[in-house]
N, C-alpha and C positions, 0 to 999 in steps of 0.2 A: 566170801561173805555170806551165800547163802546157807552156804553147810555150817556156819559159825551163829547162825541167825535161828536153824533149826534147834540146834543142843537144847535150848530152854525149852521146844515146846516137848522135843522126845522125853528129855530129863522126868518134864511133868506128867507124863503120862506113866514115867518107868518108876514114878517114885509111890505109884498106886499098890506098885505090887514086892520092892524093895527098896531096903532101907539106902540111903543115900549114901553110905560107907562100903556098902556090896558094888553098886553103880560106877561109884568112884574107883573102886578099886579095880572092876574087871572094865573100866575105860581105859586107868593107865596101863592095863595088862596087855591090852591090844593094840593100843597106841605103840607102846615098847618093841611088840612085838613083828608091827608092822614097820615104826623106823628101824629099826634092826636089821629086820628082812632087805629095806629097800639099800642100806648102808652097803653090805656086805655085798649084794650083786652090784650095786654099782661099785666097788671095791672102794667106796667114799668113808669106810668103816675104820675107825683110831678108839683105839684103846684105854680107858682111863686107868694114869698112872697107881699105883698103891698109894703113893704118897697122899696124892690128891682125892682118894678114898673120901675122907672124911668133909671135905669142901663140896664134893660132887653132891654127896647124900643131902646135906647142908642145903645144897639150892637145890633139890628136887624136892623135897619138902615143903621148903619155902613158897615156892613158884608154883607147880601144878597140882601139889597135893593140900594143901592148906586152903590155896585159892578154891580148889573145887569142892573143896569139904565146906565153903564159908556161904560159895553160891550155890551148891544144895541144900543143905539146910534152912538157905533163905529162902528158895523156890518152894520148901514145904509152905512157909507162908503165907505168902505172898503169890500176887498173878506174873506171868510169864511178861508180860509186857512193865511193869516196876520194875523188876527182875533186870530188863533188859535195860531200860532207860539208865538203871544204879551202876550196872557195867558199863555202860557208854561214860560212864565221867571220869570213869578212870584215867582217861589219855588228859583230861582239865586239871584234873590235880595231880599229877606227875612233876613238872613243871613246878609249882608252888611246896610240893613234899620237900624236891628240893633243894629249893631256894629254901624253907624253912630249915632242914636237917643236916645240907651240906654248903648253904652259904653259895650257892649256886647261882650266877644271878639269872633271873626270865628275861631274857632277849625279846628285841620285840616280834621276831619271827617265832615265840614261842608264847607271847600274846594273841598275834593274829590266829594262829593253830587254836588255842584255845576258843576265841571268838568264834569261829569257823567249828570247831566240836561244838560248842553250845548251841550255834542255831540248826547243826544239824540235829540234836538231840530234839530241839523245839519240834523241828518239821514232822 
């Protein structure tokens, strides 16, 4: 949590001297390079199919390259602490996405979660 709590303040500092698409890019670059690394010695390393080529690229997009494209250019904005609080809601509206989009219903162990994110965002 603490190293996930830094990213916003490094990010702002790194965004003084590049553009948020160079950051973005040589974060996934080292990210990649480091689970890669750590796969292969642990011999925990599997291969993605050709087939599933086009799904794979599909959710790496999605998931870490779009996300971090959306919260840099917001941290150009915006302070490191809005910044943060905006990502903390993401686990509150999960849950209600969907129930909205896939008719999912919110349990009530997925209320309490909820209630429990919000007041910790309050604190």
């Amino acid at each position: 949590m603490f190293l996930w709590a830094l990213t916003f303040i490094w990010f702002k500092k790194a965004v003084a001297w590049y553009e948020p698409v160079t950051i973005i890019f040589l974060r996934l670059v080292l990210a990649s390079l480091l689970l890669y690394s750590f796969a292969k010695l642990s011999r925990q390393y599997q291969a993605v199919k050709r087939s599933d080529y086009k799904w794979f690229m599909l959710l790496a997009l999605s998931e870490p390259f779009f996300y971090f494209i959306g919260e840099s250019f917001g941290l150009k904005y915006v302070s490191t602490t809005i910044s943060s609080a905006i990502i903390a809601t993401i686990p509150l509206f999960s849950p209600l996405a969907a129930a909205l989009f896939t008719r999912e219903k919110v349990t009530f162990f997925a209320w309490s979660g909820i209630i429990v994110s919000f007041a910790g965002i309050l604190l």
